[in-house]
C-alpha positions as CSV (number, residue, x, y, z in Angstrom):
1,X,209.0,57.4,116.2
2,X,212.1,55.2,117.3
3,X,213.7,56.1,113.8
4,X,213.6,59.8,115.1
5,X,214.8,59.5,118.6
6,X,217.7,57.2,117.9
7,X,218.7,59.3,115.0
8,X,218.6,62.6,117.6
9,X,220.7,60.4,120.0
10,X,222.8,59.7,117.3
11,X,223.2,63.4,116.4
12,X,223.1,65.1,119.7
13,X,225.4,62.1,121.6
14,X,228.9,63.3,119.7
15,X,228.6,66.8,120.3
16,X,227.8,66.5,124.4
17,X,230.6,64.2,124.3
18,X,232.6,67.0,122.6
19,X,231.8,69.9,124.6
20,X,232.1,68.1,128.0
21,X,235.8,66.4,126.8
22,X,236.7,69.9,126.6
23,X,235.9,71.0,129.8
24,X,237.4,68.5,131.8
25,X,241.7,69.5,131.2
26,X,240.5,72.7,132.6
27,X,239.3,71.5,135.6
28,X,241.8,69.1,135.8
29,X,244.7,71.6,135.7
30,X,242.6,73.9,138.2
31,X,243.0,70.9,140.7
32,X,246.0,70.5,140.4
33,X,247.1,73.9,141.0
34,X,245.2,74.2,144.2
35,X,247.2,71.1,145.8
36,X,249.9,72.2,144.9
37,X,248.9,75.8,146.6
38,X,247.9,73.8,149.2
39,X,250.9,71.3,149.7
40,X,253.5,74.2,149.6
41,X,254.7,74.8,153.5
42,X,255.1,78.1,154.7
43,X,258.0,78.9,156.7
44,X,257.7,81.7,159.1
45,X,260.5,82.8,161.2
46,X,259.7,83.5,164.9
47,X,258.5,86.9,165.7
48,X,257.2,87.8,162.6
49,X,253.8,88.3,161.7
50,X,252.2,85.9,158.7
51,X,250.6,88.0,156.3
52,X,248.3,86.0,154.1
């Protein structure tokens, strides 16, 4: 019975590890964008409207 669940550890561990190493540049690079977004100042001149 331990034979069995180590070996599924063993087999199942790498592949988790793969798919969730490939998720996380894509959220990475989504944060990033956003503060950037965010950072950015908006200049307005007066008397005009801001249209967003």
């Amino acid at each position: 019975m331990r034979r069995a669940f180590l070996s599924l550890i063993v087999l199942v561990a790498p592949a988790v590890a793969l798919l969730t190493a490939g998720c996380e540049p894509e959220v990475r690079t989504v944060h990033r964008s956003e503060r950037i977004e965010e950072s950015e100042p908006r200049t307005v001149s007066p008397g005009q409207e801001v249209v967003e």
